[in-house]
SERO-4910 file (N, C-alpha, C, O; in steps of 0.05 Angstrom, whole numbers):
BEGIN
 pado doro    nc1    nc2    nc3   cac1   cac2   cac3    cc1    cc2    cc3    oc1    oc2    oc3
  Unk    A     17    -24      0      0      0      0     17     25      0     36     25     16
  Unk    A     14     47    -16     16     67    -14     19     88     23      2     95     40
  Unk    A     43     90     20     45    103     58     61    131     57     75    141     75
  Unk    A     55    143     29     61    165     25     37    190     34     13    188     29
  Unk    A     49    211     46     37    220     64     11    233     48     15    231     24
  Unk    A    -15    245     52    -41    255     43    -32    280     39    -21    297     53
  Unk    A    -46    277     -1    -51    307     -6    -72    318      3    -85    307     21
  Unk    A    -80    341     -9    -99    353     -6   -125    339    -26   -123    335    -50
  Unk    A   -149    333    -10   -161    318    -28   -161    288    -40   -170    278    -61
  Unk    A   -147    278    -20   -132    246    -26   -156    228    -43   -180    229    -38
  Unk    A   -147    215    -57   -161    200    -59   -171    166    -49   -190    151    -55
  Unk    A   -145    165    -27   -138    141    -14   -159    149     15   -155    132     32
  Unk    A   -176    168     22   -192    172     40   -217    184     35   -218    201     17
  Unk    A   -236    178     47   -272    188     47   -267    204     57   -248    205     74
  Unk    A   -289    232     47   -293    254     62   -323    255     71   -341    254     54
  Unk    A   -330    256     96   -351    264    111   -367    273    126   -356    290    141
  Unk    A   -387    272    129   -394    286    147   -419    279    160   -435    265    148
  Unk    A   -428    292    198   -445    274    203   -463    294    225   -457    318    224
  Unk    A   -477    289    237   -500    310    261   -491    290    286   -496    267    291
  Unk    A   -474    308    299   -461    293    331   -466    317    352   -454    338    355
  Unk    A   -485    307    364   -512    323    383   -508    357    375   -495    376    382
  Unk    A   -527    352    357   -534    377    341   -508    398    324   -509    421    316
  Unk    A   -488    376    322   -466    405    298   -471    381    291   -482    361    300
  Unk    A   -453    392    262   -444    383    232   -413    375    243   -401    388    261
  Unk    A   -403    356    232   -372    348    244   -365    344    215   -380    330    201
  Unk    A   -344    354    204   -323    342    185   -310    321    191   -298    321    212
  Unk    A   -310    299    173   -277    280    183   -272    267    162   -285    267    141
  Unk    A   -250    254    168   -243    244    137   -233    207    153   -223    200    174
  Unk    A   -245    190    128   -247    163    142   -215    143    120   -212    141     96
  Unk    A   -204    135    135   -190    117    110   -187     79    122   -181     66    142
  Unk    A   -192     77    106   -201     45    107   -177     28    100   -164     35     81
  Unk    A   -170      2    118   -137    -12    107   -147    -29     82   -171    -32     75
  Unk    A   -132    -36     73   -140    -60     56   -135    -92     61   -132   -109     44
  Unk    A   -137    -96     95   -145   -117    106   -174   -111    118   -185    -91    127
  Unk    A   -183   -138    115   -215   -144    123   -214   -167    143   -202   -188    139
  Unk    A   -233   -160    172   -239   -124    178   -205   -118    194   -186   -132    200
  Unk    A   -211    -94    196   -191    -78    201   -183    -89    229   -200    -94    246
  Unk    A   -145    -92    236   -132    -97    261   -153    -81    288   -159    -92    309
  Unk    A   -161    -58    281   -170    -36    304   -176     -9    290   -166     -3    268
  Unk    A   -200     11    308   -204     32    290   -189     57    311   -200     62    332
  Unk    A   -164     72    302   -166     96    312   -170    121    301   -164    126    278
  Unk    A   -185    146    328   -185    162    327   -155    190    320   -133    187    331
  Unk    A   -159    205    308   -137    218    310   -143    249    310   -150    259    288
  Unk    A   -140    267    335   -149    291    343   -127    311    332   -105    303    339
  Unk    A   -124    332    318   -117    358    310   -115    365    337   -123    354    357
  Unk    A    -96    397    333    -89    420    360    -99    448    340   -116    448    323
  Unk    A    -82    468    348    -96    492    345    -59    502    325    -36    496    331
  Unk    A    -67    513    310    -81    522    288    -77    500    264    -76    505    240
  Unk    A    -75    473    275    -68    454    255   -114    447    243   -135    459    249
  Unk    A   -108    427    230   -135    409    218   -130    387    220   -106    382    225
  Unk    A   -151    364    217   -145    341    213   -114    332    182    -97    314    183
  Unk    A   -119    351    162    -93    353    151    -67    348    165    -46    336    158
  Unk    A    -74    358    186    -36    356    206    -33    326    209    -10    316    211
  Unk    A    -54    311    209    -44    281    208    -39    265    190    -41    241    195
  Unk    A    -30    276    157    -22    263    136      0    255    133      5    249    110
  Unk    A     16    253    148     38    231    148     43    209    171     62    195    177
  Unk    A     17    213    181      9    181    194    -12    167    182     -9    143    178
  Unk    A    -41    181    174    -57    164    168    -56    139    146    -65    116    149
  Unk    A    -40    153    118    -32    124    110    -14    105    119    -19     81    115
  Unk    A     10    114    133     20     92    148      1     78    167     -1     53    166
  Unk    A    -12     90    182    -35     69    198    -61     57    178    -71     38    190
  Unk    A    -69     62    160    -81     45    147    -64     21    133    -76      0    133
  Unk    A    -37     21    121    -24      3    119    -17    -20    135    -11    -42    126
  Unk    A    -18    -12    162    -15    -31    188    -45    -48    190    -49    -69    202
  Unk    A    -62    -35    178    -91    -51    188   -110    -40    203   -125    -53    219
  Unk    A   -110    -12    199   -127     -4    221   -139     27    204   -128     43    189
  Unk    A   -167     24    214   -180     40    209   -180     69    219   -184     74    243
  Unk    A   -175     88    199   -165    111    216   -191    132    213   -197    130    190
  Unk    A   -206    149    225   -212    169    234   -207    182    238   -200    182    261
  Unk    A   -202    217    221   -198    251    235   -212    269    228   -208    285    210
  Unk    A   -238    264    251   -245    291    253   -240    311    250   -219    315    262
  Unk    A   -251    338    234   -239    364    240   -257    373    265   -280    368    269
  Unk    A   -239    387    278   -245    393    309   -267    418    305   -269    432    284
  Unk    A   -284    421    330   -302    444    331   -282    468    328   -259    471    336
  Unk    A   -302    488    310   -292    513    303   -272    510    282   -256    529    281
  Unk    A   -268    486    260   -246    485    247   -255    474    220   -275    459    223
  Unk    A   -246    479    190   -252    470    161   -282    456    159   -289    433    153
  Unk    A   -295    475    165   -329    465    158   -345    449    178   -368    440    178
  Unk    A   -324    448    195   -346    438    215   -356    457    239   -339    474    246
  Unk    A   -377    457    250   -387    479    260   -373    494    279   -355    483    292
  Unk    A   -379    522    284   -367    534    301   -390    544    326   -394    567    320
  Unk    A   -405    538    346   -427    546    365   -420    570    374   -398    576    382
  Unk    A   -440    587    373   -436    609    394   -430    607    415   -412    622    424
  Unk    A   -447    582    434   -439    578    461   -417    569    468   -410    547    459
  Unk    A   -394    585    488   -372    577    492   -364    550    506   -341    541    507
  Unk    A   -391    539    520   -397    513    528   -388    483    504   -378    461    507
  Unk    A   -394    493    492   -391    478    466   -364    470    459   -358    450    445
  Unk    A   -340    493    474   -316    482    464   -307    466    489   -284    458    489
  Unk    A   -325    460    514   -307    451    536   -297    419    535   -311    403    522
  Unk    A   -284    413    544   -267    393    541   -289    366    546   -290    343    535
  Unk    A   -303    380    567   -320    351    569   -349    349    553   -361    328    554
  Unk    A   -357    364    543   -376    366    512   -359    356    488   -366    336    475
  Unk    A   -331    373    482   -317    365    466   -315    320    468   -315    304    450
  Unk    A   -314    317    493   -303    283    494   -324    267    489   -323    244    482
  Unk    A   -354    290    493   -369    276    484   -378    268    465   -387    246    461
  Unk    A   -375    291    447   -377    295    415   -357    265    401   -367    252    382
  Unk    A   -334    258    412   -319    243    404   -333    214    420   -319    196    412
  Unk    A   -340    211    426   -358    186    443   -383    181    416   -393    161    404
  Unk    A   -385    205    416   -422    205    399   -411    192    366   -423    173    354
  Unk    A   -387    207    358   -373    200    328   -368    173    337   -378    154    325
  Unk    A   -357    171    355   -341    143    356   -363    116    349   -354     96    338
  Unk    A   -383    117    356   -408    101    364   -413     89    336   -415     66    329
  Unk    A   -417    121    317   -418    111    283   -400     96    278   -401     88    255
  Unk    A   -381     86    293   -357     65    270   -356     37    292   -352     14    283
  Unk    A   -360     41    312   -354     21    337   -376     10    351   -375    -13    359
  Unk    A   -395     24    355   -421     16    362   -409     21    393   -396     40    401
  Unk    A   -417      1    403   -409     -4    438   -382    -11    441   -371     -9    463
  Unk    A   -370    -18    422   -338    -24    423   -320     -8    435   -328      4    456
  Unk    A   -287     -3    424   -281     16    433   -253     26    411   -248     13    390
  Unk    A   -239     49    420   -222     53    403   -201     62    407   -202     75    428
  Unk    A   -176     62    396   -157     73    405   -157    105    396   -168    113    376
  Unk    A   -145    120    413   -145    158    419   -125    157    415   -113    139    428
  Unk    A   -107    180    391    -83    190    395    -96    222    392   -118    227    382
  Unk    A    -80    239    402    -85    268    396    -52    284    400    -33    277    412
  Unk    A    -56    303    386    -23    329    389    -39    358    385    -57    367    372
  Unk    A    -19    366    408    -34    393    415    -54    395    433    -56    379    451
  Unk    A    -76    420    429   -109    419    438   -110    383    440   -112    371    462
  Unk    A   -109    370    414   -122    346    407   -105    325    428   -109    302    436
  Unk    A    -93    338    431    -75    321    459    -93    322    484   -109    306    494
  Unk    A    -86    345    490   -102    354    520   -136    340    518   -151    333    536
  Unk    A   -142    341    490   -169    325    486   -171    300    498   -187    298    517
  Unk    A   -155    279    489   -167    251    487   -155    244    521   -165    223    530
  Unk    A   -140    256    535   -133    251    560   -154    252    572   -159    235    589
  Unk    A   -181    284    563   -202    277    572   -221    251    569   -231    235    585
  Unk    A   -220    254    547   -242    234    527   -238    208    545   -257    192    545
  Unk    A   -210    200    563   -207    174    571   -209    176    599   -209    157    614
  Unk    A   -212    202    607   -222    210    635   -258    212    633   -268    199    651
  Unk    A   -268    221    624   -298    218    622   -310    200    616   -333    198    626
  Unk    A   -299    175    594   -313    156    578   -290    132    579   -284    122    557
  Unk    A   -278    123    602   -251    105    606   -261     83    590   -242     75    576
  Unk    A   -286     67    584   -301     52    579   -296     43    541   -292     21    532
  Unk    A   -298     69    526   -294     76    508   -265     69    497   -261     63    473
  Unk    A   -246     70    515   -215     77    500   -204     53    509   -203     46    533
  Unk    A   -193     37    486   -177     13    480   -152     22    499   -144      9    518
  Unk    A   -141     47    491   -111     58    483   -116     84    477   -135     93    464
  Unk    A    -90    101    490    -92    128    484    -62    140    474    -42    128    481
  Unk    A    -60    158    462    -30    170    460    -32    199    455    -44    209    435
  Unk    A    -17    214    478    -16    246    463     11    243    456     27    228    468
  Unk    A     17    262    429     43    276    418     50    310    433     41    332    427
  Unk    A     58    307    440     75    333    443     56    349    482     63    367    497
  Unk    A     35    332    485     17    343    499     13    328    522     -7    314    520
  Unk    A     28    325    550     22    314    571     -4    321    588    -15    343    589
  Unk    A    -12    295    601    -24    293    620    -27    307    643    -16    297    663
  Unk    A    -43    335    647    -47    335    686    -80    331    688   -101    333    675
  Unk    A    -67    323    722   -102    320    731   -113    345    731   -104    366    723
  Unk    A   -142    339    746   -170    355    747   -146    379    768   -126    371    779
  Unk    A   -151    394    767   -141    419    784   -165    431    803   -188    435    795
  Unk    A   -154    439    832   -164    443    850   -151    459    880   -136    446    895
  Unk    A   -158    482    884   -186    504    867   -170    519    848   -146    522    842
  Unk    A   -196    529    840   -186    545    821   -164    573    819   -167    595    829
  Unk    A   -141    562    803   -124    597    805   -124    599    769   -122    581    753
  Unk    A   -126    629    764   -136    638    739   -103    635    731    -86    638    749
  Unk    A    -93    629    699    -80    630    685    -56    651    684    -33    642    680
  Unk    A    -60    680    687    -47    704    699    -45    700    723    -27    716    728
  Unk    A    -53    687    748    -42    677    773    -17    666    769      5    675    774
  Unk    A    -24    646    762      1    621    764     22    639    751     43    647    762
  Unk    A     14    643    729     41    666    708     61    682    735     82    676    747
  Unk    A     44    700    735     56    719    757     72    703    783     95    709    790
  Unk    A     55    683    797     72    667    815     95    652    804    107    637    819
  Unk    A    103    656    775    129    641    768    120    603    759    136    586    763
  Unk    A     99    598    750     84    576    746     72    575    717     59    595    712
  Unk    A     72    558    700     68    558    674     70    582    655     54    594    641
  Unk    A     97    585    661    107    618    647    100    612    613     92    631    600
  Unk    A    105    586    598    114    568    582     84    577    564     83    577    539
  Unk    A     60    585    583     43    582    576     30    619    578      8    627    586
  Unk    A     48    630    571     39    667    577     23    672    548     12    693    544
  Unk    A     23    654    531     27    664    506     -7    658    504    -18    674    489
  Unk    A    -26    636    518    -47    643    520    -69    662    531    -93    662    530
  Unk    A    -52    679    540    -71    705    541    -68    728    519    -86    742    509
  Unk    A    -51    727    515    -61    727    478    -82    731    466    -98    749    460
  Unk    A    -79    702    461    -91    684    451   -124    676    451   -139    667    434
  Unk    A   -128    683    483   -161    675    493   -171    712    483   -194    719    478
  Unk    A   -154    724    482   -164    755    484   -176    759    453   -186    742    438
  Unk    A   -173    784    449   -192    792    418   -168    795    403   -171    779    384
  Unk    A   -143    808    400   -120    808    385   -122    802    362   -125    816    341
  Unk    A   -120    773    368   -104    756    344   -129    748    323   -128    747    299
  Unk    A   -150    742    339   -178    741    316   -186    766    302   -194    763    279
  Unk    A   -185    790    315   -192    816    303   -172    820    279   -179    825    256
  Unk    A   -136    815    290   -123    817    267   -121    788    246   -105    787    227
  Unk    A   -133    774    252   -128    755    223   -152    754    219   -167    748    237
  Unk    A   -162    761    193   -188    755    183   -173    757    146   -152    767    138
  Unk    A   -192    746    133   -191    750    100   -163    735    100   -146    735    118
  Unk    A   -161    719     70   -150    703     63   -111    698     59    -95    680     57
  Unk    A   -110    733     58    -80    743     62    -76    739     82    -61    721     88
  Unk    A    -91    759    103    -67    742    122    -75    720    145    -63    722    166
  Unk    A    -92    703    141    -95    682    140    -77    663    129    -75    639    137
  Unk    A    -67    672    114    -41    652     94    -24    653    108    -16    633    118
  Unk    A     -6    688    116      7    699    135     18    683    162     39    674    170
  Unk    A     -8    685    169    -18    672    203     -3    640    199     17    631    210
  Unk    A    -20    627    181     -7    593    169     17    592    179     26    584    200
  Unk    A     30    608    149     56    600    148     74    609    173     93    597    182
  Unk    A     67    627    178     82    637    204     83    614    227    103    600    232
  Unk    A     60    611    238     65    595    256     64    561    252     62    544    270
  Unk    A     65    553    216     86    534    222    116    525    215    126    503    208
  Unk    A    127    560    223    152    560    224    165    583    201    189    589    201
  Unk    A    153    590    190    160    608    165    181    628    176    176    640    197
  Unk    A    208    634    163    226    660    184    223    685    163    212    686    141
  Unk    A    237    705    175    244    724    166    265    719    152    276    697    149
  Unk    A    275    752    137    307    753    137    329    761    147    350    765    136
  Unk    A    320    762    174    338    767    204    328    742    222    337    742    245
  Unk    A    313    723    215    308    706    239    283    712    251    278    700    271
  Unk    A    262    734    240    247    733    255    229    714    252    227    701    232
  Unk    A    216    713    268    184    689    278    157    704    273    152    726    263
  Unk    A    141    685    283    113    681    286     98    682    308     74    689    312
  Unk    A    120    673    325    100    664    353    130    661    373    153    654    367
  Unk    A    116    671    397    142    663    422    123    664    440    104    680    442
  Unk    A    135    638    458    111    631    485    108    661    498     85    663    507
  Unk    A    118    677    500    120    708    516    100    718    510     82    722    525
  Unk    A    100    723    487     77    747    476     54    734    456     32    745    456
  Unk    A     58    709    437     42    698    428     50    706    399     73    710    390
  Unk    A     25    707    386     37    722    363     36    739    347     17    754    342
  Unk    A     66    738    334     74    771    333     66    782    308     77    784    286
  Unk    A     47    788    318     27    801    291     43    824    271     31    830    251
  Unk    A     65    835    275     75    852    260     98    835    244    105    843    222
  Unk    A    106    821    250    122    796    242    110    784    214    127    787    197
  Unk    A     88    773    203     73    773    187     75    771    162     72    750    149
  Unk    A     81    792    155     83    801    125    101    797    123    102    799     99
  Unk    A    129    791    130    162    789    136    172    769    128    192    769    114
  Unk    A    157    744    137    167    723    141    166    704    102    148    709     88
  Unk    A    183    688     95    190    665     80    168    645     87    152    653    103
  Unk    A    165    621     77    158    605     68    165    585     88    188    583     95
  Unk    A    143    570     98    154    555    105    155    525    106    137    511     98
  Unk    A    184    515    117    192    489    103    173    469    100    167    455     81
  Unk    A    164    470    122    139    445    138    118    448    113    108    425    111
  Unk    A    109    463     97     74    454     83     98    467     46    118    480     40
  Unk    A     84    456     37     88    449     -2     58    477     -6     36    479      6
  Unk    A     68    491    -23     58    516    -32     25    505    -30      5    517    -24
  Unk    A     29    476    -39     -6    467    -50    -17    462    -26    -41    468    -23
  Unk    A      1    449      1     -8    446     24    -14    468     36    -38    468     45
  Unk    A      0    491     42    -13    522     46    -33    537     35    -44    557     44
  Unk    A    -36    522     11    -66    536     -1    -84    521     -1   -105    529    -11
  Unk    A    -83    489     12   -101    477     20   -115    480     49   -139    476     55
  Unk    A    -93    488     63    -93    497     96   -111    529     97   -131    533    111
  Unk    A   -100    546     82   -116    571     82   -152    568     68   -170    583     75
  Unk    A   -153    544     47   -176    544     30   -197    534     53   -219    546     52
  Unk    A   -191    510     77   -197    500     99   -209    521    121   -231    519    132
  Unk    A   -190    540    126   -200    562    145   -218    578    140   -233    585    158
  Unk    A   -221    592    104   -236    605     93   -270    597     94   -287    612     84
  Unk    A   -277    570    106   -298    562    103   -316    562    129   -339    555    136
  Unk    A   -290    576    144   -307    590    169   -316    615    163   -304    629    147
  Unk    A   -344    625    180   -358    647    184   -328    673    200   -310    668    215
  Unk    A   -337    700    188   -319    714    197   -321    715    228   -341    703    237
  Unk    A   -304    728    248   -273    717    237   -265    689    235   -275    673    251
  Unk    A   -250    681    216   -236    659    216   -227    643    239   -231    619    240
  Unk    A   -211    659    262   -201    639    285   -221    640    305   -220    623    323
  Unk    A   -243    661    306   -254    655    323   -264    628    337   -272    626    360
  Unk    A   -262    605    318   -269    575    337   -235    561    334   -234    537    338
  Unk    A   -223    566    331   -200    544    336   -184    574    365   -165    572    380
  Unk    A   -203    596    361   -185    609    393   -204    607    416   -198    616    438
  Unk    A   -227    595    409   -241    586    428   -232    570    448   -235    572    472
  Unk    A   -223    555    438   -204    528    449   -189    542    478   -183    534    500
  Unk    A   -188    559    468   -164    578    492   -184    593    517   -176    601    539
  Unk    A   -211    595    506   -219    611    527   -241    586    552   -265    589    554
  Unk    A   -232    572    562   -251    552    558   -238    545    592   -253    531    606
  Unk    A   -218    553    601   -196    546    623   -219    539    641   -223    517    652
  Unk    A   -237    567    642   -256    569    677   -276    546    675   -280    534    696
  Unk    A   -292    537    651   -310    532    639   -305    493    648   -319    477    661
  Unk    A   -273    490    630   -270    465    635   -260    462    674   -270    441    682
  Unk    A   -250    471    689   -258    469    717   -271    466    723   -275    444    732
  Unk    A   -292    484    722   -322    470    729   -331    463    737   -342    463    759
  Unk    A   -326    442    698   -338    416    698   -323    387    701   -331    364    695
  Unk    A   -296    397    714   -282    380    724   -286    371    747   -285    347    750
  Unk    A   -292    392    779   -289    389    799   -302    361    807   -290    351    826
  Unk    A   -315    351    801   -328    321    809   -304    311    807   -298    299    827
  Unk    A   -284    311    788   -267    284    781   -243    296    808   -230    279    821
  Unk    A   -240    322    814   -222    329    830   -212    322    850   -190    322    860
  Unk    A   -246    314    858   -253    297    887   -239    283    896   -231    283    919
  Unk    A   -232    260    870   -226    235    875   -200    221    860   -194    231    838
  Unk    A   -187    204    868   -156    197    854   -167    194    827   -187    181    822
  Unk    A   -155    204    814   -149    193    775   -131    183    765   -108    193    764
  Unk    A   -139    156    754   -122    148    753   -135    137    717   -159    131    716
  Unk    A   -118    136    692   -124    123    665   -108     90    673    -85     87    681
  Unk    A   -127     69    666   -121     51    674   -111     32    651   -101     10    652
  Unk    A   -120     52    626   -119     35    598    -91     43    587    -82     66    590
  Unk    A    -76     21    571    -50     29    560    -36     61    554    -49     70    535
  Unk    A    -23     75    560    -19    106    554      9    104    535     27     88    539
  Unk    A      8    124    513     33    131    502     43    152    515     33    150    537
  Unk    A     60    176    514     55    200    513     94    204    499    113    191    508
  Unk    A     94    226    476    109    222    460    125    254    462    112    269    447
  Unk    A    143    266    472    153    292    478    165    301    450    170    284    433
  Unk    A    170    331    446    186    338    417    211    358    439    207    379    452
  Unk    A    235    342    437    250    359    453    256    390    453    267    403    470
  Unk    A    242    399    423    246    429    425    222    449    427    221    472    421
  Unk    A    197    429    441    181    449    436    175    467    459    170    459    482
  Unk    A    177    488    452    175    513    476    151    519    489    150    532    510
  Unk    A    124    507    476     99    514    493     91    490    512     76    491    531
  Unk    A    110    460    500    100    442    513    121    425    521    121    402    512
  Unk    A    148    437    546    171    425    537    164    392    545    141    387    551
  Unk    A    184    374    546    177    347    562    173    350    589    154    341    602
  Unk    A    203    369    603    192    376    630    167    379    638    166    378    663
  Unk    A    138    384    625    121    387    626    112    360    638    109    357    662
  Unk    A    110    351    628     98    316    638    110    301    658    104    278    661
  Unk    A    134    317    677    142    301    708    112    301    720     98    321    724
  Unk    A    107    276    725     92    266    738     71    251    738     58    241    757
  Unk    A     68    249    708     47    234    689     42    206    704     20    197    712
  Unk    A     74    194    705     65    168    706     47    161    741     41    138    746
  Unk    A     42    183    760     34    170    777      0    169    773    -14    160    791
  Unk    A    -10    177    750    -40    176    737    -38    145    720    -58    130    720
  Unk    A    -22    141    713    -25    123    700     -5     97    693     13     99    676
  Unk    A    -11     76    707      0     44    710     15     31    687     31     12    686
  Unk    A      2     50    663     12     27    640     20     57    623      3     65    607
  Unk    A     34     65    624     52    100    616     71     74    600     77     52    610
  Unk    A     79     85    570     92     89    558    112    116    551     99    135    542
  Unk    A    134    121    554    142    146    553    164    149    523    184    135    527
  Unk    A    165    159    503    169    162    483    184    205    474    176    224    487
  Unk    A    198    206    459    218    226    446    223    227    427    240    211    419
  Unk    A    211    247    409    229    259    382    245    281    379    231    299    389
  Unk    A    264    290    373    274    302    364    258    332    350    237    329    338
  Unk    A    266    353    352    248    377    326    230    395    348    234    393    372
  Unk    A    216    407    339    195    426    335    170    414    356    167    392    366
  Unk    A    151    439    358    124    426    362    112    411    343     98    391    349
  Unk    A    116    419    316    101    400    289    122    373    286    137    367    267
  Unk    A    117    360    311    130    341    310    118    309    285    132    292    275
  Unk    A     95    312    284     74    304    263     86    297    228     90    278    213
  Unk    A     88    324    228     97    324    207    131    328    201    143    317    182
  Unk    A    146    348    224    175    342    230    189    326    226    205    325    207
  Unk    A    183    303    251    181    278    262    173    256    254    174    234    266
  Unk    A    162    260    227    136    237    223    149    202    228    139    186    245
  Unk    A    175    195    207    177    175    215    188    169    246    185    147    256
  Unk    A    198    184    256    214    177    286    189    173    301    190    155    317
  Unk    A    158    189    300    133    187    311    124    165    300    121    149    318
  Unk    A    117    153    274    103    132    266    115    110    283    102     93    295
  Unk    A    146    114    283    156     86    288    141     81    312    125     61    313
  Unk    A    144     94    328    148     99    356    117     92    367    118     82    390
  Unk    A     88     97    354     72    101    362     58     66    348     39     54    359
  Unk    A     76     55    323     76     35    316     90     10    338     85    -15    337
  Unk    A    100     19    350    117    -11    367     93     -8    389     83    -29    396
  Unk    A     85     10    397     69     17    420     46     -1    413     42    -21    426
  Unk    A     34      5    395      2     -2    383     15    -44    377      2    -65    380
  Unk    A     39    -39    371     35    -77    369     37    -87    389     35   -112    389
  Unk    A     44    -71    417     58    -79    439     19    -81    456     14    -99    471
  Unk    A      0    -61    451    -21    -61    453    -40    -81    447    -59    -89    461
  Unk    A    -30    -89    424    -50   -103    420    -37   -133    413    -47   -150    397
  Unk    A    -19   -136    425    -11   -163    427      5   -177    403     -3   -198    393
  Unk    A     27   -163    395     37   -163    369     17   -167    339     28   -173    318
  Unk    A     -4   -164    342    -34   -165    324    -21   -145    298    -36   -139    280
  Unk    A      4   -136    297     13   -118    267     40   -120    267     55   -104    256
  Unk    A     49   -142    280     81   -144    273     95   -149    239    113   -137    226
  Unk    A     75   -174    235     77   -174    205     79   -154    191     92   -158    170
  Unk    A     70   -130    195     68   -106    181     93    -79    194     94    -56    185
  Unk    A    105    -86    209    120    -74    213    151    -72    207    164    -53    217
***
């Protein structure tokens, strides 16, 4: 089989779409060409990626035998964006993925990988619905528990505590949606933050300030997306209602919202009892590995895994990630894809 990574418009995958408690969900389905398939996984997008950010795994995992799944996330390439900010919380969000999941699995269950947002996702999805998840893996995005009580985001900052993470106030604010709208710089925005430089070195984005909106127009091309993949990525965003980021920066405003509706779980030990990956990119600055001391006391069966590169470790990374997420999944399921490896 073909394990060359998805263009835009593949033809080696279905595009779909479906009503998962009341939105419209995009996803795109690809089928192995063993019957039936080893296992079906899910595979969750982050912010400002699409289900696109996972084309240099999904045909490798259909090659292995398994049915792959990627949603485009709420607020993202045609699938709806709600007014209600409820809509983006983590535990509506797990449910939405419970409700999709049901169309392919019935009562079954499935394996969760996510990077990024789509990280911090399925940690939920296996905290709300443990029942549901075979197997889970985030890229680039560790595990913490339910938090208790609540200290606001600019707290912790100021006390010298998730400094790593200043760049979301930003981000949750009006800024960055007010200034990206319309298809220029929307392109802009893309390429910048996945990695595009100047001709002095400048950037896109720094955990400090977020991003640097005057930076913009400045910047080169960047390495990570093929001219056709950047005009596939911008054609994707354009099919949101103005502004454009307003649902993938939703994601960001959601902190108080998802507390909550956490505090029940706060109560009580958490612990994921089902196999865990969790896969670090040694250079990424919003999510270093240091991030994840402590993971393994949530969870018994922690796999701990490293690539090399960037946050777009996905696409960076792809084979050092495939491999890696490949020995895991045969080791899961009982060497059930060694042949194929």
């Amino acid at each position: 089989m073909d394990t060359s990574k998805l263009i835009p418009n593949d033809p080696r995958v279905k595009y779909e779409s479906a009503q998962i408690r009341g939105k419209t969900y995009k996803y795109v389905v690809g089928e192995p060409q063993t019957s039936p398939p080893v296992d079906t996984i899910f595979l969750i997008h982050g912010f400002p990626d699409m289900g696109f950010g996972w084309r240099c795994q999904v045909p490798y995992l259909m090659s292995l035998g398994f049915k792959v799944v990627v949603p485009e996330m709420l607020g993202y390439s045609g699938t709806d964006t709600p007014e209600d900010l409820n809509a983006f919380s983590l535990k509506n969000l797990s449910a939405d993925i419970k409700e999709l999941a049901r169309k392919f699995v019935g009562d079954g269950q499935i394996i969760l990988g996510g990077h990024d947002w789509g990280g911090a996702l399925v940690w939920r999805v296996a905290l709300w619905h443990p029942g549901l998840i075979k197997a889970v893996f985030g890229i680039c995005t560790p595990f913490h528990a339910p938090m208790k009580p609540w200290i606001a985001l600019e707290d912790m900052i100021a006390a010298g505590k998730l400094t790593n993470f200043t760049y979301q106030l930003q981000l949750k604010g009006p800024d960055v949606e007010n200034a990206i709208q319309g298809e220029e710089k929307v392109r802009q925005f893309l390429n910048g933050m996945f990695g595009g430089l100047g001709p002095n070195g400048e950037i896109a984005f720094n955990i400090e300030k977020g991003v640097l909106l005057d930076n913009l127009s400045t910047l080169g091309r960047s390495a990570l997306l093929s001219d056709e993949e950047l005009d596939y990525y911008v054609q994707q965003y354009m099919l949101q209602k103005v502004p454009q980021l307003r649902g993938p920066l939703n994601w960001y405003r959601t902190r108080k919202i998802n507390w909550e509706d956490e505090l029940p779980l706060a109560d009580k030990p958490v612990t994921l009892e089902m196999p865990t990956l969790y896969i670090a990119a040694s250079n990424d600055t919003a999510l270093p590995p240091s991030l994840s001391v402590g993971m393994d006391q949530y969870m018994p069966k922690l796999t701990r895994g490293e690539v090399g590169g960037s946050h777009w470790a996905l696409t960076g990374a792809s084979k050092d990630v495939n491999g890696q997420v490949a020995k895991w999944l045969n080791g899961v399921l009982n060497g059930a894809i060694k042949s194929a490896l």
